[in-house]
N, C-alpha and C positions, 0 to 999 in steps of 0.2 A: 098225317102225323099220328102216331101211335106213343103216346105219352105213357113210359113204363114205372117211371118213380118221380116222387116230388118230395123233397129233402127241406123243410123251414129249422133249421138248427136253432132258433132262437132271434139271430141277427139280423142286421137288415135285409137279409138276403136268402133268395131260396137257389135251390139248385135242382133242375130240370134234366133225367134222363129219357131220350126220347127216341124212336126211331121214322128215317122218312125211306122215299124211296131213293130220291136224289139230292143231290148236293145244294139243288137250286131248291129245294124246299125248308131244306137245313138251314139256308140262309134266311130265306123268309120267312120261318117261324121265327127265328131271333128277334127280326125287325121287327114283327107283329109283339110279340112279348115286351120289347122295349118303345113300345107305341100306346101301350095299352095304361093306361091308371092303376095303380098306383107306383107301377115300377117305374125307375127313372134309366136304369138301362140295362141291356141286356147282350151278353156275348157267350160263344162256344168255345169250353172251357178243355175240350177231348174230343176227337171222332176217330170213328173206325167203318171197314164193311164187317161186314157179317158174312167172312166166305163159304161159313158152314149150312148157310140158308141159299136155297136156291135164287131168291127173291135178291140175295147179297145186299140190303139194305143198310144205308148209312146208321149207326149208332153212335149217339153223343151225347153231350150233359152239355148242358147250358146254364149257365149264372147268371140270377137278375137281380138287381138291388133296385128297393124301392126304399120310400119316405114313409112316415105318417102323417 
């Protein structure tokens, strides 16, 4: 996972732009993110490839809302 921005706007909630190589990793970063303390869950909110990179790697933003 190559994590390109991290967006905390104030709210409860941050927003995660990331890149993997595959789809099955894109998922299982989600899951780990919505596993971890303090967030209470976490889902992919846009993906795309990258056809312009040889590697054509998944790019996406994920949202994760936590608690205090």
């Amino acid at each position: 996972i190559a994590v390109l921005s991290v967006d905390a706007s104030g709210s409860a909630m941050v927003r995660i732009t990331a890149e993997t190589r595959t789809a099955a990793e894109m998922a299982k970063y989600a899951a780990f993110v919505a596993s971890r303390s303090p967030f209470t869950e976490a889902y992919v909110t846009h993906h795309e490839i990258d056809a312009a990179s040889a590697e054509k790697p998944y790019r996406f933003s994920l949202e994760a809302s936590w608690r205090d």
